[in-house]
VOBA-1610 file (N, C-alpha, C; in pm, whole numbers, padded with zeros to 5 digits, always signed):
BEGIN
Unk+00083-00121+00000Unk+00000+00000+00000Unk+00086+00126+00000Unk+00237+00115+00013Unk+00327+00235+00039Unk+00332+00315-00074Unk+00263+00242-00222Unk+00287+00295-00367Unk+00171+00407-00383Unk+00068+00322-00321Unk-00056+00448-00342Unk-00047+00552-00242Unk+00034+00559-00174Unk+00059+00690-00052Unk+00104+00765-00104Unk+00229+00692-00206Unk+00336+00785-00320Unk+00244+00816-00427Unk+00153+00763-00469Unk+00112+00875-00611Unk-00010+00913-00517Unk-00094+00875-00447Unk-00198+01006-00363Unk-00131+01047-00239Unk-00038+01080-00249Unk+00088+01157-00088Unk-00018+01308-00104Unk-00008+01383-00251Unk+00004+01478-00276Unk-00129+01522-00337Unk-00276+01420-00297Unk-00328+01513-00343Unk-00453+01573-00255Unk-00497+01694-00302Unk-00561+01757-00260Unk-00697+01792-00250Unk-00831+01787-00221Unk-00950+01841-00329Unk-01006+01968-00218Unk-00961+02074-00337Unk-01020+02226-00283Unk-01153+02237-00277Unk-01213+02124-00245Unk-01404+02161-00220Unk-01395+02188-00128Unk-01329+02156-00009Unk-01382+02168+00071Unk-01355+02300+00127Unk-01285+02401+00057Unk-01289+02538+00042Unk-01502+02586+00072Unk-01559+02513-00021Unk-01745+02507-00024Unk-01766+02428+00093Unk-01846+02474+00193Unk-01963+02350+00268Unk-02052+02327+00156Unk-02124+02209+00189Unk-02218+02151+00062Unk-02337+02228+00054Unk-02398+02316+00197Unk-02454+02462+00187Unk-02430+02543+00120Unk-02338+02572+00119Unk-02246+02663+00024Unk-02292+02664-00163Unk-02260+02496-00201Unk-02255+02449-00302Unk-02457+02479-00305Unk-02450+02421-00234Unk-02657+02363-00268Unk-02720+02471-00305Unk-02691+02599-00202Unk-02763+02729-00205Unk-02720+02837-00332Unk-02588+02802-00297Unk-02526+02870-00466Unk-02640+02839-00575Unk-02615+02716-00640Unk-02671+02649-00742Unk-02776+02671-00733Unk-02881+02614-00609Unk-03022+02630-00597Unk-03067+02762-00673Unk-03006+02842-00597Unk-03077+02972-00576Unk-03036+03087-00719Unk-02920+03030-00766Unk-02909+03033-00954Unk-03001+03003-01035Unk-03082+02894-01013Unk-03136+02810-01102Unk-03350+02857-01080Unk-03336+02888-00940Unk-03438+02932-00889Unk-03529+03090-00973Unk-03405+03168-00926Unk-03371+03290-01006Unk-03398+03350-01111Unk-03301+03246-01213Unk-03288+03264-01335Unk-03394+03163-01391Unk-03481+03108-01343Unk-03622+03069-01374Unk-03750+03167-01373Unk-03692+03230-01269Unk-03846+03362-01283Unk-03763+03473-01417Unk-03648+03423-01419Unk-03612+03540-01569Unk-03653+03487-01720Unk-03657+03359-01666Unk-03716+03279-01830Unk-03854+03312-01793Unk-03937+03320-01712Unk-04074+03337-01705Unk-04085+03441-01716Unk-04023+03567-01684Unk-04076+03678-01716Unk-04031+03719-01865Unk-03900+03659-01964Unk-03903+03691-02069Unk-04052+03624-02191Unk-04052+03478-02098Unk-04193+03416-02173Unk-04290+03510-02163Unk-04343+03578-02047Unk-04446+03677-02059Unk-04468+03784-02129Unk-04340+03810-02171Unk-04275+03981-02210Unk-04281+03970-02368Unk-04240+03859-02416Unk-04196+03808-02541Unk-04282+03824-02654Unk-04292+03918-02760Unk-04388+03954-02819Unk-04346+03882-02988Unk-04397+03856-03099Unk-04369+03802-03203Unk-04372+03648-03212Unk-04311+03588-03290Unk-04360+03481-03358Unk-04166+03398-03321Unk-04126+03456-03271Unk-03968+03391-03281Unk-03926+03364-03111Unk-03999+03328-03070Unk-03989+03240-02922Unk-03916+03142-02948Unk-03830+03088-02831Unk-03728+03006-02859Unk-03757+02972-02745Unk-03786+02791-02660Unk-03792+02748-02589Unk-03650+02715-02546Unk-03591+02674-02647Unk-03429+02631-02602Unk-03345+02750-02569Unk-03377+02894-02590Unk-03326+03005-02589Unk-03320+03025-02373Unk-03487+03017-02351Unk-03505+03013-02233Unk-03415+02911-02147Unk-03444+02757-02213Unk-03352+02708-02122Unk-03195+02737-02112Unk-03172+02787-02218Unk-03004+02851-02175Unk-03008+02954-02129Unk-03082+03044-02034Unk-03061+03126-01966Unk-03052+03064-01851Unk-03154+02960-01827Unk-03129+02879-01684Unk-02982+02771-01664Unk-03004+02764-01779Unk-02881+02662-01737Unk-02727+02778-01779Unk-02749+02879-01806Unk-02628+02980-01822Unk-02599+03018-01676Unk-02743+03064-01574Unk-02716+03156-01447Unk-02617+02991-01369Unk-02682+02904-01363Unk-02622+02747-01291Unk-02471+02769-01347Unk-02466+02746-01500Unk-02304+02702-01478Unk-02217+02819-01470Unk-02240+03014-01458Unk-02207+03108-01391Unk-02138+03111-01273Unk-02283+03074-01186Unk-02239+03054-01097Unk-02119+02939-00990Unk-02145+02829-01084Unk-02023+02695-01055Unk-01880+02754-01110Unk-01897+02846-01220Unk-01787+02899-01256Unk-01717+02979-01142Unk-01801+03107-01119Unk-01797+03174-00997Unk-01692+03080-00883Unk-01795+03016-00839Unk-01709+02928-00741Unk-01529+02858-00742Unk-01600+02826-00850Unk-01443+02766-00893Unk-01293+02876-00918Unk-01372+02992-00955Unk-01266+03076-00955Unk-01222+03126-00795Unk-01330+03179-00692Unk-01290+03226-00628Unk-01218+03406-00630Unk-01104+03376-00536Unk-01079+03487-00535Unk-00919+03422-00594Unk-00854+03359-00678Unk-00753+03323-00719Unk-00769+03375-00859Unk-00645+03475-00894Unk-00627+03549-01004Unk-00595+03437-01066Unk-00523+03349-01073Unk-00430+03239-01182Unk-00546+03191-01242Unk-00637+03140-01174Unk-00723+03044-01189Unk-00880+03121-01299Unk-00873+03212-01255Unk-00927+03294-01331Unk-00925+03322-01453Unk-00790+03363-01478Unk-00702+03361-01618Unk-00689+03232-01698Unk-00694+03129-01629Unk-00704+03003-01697Unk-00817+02977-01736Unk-00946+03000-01694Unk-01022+02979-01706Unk-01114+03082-01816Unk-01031+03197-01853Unk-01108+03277-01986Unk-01011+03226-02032Unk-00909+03184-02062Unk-00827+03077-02209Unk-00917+02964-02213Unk-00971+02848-02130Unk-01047+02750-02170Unk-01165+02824-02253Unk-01205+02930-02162Unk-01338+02945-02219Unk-01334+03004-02368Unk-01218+03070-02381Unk-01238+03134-02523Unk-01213+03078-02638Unk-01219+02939-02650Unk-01226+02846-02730Unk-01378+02850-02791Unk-01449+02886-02672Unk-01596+02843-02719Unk-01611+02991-02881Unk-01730+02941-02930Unk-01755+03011-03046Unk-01894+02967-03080Unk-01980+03109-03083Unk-02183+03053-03052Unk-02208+03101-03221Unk-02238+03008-03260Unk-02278+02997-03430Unk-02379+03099-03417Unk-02509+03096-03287Unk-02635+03123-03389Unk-02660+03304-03324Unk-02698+03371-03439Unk-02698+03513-03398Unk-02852+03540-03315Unk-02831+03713-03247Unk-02894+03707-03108Unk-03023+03750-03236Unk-03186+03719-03217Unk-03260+03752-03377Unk-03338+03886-03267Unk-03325+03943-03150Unk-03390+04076-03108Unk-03282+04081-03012Unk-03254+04254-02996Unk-03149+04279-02915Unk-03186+04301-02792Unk-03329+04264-02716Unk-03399+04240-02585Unk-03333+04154-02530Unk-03304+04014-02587Unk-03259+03924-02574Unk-03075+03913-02507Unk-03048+04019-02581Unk-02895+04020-02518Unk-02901+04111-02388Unk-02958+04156-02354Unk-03021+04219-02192Unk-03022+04093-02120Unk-03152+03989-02102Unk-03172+03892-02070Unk-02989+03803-02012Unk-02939+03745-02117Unk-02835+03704-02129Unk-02760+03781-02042Unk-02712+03898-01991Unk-02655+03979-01876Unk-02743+03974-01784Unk-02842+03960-01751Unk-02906+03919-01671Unk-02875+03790-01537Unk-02941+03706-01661Unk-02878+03538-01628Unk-02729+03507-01572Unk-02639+03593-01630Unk-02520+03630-01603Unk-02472+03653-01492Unk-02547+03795-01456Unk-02533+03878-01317Unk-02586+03819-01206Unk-02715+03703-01225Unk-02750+03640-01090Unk-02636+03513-01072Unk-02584+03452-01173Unk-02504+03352-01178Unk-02382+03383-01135Unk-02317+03511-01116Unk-02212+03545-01053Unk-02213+03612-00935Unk-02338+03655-00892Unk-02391+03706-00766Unk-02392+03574-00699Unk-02454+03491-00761Unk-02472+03351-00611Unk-02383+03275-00603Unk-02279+03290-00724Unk-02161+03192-00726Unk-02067+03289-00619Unk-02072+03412-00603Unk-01969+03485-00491Unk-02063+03523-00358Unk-02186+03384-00353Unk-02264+03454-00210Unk-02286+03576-00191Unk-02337+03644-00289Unk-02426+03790-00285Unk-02592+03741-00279Unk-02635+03633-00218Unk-02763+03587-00261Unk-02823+03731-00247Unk-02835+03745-00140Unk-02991+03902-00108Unk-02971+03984-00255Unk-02815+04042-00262Unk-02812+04135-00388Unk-02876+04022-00492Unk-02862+03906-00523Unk-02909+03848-00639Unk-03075+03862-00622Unk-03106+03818-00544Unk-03246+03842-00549Unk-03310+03959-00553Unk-03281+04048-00472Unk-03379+04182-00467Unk-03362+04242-00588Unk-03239+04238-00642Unk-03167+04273-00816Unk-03298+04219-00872Unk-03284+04062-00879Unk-03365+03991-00992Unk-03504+04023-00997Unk-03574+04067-00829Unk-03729+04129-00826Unk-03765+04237-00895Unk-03633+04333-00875Unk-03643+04503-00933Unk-03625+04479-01071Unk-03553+04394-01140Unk-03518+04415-01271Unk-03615+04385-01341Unk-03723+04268-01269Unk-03796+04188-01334Unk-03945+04279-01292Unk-03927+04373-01212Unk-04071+04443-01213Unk-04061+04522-01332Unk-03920+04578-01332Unk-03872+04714-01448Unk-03928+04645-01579Unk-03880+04530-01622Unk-03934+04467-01718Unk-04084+04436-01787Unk-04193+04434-01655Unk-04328+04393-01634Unk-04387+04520-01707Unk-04331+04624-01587Unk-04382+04771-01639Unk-04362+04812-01794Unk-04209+04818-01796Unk-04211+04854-01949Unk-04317+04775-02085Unk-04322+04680-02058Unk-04410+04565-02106Unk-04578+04615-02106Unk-04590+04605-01965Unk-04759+04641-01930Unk-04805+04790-02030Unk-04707+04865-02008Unk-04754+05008-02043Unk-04674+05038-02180Unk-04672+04937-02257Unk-04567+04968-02364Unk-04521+05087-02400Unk-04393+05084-02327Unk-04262+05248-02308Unk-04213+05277-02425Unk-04201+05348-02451Unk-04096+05421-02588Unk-04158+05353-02746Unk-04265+05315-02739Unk-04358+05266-02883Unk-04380+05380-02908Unk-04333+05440-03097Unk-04331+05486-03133Unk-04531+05460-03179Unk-04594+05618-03168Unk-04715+05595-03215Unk-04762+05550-03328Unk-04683+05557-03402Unk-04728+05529-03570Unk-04590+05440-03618Unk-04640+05291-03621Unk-04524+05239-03622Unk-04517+05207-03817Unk-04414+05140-03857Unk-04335+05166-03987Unk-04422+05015-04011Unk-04460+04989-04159Unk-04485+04853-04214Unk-04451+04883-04375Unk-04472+04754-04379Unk-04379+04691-04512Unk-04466+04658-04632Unk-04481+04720-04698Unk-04569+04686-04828Unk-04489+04641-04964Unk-04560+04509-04984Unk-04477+04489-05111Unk-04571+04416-05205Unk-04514+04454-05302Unk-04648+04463-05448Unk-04567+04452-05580Unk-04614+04361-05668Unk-04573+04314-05792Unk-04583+04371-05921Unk-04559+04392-06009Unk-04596+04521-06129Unk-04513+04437-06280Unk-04611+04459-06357Unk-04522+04384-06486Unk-04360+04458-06505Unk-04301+04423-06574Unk-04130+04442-06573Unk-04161+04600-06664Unk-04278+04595-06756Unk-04218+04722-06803Unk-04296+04839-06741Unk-04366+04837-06619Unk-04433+04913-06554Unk-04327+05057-06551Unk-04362+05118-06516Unk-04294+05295-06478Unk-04377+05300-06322Unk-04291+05308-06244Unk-04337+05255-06110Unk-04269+05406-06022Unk-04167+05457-06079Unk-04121+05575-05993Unk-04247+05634-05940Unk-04307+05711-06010Unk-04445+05812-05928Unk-04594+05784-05999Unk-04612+05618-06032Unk-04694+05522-06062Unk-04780+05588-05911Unk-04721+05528-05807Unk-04833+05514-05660Unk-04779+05651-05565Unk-04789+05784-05632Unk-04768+05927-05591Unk-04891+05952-05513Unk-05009+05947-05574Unk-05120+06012-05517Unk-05211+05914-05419Unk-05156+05770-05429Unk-05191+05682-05317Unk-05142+05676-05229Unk-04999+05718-05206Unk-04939+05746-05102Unk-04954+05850-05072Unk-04992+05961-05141Unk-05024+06110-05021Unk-05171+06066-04972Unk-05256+06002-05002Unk-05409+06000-04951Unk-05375+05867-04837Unk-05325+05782-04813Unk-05332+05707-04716Unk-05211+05666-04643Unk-05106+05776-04688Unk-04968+05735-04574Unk-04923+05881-04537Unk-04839+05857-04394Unk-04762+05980-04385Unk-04592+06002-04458Unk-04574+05830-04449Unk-04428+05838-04525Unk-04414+05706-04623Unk-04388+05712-04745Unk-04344+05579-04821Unk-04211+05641-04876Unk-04149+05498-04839Unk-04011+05520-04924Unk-04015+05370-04984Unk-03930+05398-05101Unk-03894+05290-05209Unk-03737+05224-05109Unk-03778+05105-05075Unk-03687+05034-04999Unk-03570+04930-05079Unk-03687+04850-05166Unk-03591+04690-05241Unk-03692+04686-05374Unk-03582+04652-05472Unk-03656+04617-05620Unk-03587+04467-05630Unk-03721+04394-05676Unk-03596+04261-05708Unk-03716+04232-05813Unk-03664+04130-05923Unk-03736+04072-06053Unk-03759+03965-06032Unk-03899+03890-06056Unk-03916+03767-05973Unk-04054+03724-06088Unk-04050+03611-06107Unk-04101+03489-06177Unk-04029+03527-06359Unk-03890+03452-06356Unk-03814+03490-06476Unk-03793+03588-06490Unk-03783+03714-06428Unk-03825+03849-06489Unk-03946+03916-06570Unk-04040+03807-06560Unk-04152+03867-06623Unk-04204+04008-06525Unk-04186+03996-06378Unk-04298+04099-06304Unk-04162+04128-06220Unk-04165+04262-06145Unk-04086+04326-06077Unk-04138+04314-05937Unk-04089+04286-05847Unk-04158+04333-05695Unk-04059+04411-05669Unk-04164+04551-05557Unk-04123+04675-05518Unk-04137+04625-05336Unk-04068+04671-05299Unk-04049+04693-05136Unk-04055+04856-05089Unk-04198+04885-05015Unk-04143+05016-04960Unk-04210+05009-04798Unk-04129+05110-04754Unk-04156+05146-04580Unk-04246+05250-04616Unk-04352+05242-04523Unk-04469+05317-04526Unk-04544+05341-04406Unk-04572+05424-04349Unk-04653+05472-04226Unk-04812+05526-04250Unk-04901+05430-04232Unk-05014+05477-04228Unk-05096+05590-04217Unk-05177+05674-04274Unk-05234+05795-04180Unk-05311+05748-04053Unk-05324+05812-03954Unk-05444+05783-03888Unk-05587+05785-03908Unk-05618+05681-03894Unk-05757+05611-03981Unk-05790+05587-04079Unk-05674+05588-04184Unk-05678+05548-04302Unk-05694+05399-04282Unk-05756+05315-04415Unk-05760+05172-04371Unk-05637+05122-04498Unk-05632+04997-04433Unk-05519+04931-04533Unk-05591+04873-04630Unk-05685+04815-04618Unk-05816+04732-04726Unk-05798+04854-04850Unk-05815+05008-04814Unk-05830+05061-04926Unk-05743+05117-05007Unk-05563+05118-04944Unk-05485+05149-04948Unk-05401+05024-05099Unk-05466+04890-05046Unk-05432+04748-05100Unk-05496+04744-05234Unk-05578+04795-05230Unk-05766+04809-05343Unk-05707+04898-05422Unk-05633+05023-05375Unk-05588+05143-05455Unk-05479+05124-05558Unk-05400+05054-05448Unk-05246+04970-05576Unk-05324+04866-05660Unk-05343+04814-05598Unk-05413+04673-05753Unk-05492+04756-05837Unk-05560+04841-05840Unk-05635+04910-05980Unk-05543+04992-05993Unk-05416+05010-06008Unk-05258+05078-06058Unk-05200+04960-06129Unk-05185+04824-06076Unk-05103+04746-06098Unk-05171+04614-06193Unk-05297+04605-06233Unk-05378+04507-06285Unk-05398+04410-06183Unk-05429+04402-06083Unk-05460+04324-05965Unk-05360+04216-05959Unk-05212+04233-05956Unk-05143+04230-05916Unk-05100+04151-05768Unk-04986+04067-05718Unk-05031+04069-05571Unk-04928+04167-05498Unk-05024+04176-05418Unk-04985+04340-05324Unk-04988+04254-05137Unk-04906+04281-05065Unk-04899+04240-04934Unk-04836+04368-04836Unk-04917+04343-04766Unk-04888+04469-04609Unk-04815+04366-04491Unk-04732+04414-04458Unk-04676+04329-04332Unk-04668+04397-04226Unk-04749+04411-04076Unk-04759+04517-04020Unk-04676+04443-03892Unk-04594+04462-03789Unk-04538+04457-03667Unk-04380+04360-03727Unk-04371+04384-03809Unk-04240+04363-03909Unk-04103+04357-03783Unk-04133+04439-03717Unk-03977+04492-03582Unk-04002+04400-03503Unk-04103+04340-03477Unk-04125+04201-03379Unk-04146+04139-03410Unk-04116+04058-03517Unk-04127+03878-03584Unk-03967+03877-03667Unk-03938+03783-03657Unk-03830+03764-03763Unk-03905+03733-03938Unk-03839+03785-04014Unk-03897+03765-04121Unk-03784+03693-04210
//
């Protein structure tokens, strides 16, 4: 048995730096946390591009934060070693609303709060941030009143389309601009892309009715909340 004394003489395990309190409440209270942050982004979350797996990596981001947390401590070396492992990593898929990268600092900030036993700051943080969130939400803040939509409409190739839809756009918008031209079925028909702002109380039914008796009934499409769906 004198051989295994010689290769385990020397070793060590720094857990016990953690009581298993330590460990339980850390983690717990990460995972706890950063669960009412996936629930309040589920609530908040407006459009058609919800990501269930998005949510669970916020929960499982604040958990392994915080184990990170721990493991670093207050040891500079260890620290430094540990952004060289990490900067190997490389995240293919891009963020598709920049709400979302808030969130992600979020998940973050409770995961390094409970990994350095700041629980109270993690929590009362995560209540305030997550009311701030409710509110802005409930009372929708900084929505522009007259929001921007997307009209796009088809026209034979040899149409004259510059100031074709002049006087339909002064009677039912406050702003159209000519956005994207692209040529589509062989080049027989052109589709036009423009940004356009509604008047108030103008309807779109007649706005749609107005281009097709311009265009030979044509197909014509309105896309309205365009800034909150991925398209």
């Amino acid at each position: 048995m004198d051989w295994l004394a010689q290769v385990f003489g020397d070793f060590e395990d720094l857990t016990g730096t953690f009581s298993i309190l330590d460990i339980t409440v850390g983690l717990v209270g990460a995972f706890l946390l950063t669960a009412l942050v996936g629930l309040v982004y589920r609530i908040t979350h407006r459009g058609v591009s919800y990501s269930q797996s998005y949510v669970q990596t916020l929960v499982l981001m604040g958990v392994v934060v915080a184990l990170i947390m721990m493991i670093v401590g207050s040891n500079i070396a260890r620290a430094f070693s540990l952004v060289g492992a990490l900067s190997i990593i490389r995240f293919r898929n891009a963020v598709k609303e920049t709400r979302d990268v808030g969130f992600i600092f979020w998940a973050m900030a409770i995961g390094m709060a409970c990994g350095t036993k700041f629980y109270t700051l993690a929590a009362v943080a995560t209540v305030l941030i997550a009311l701030v969130v409710l509110v802005m939400d409930r009372f929708d803040w900084f929505r522009t009143p007259n929001t921007t939509q997307i009209l796009r409409l088809q026209v034979p190739q040899d149409f004259s389309y510059e100031h074709a839809f002049d006087d339909v756009f002064v009677r039912y918008t406050d702003e159209a601009d000519l956005i994207g031209i692209d040529s589509v079925r062989s080049g027989l028909l052109t589709e036009l892309l423009y940004s356009i702002k509604l008047k108030t109380g103008a309807s779109a039914q007649d706005l749609l009715r107005s281009i097709q008796e311009l265009t030979g009934n044509l197909k014509v499409g309105l896309t309205t909340g365009y800034d909150r769906t991925s398209l």
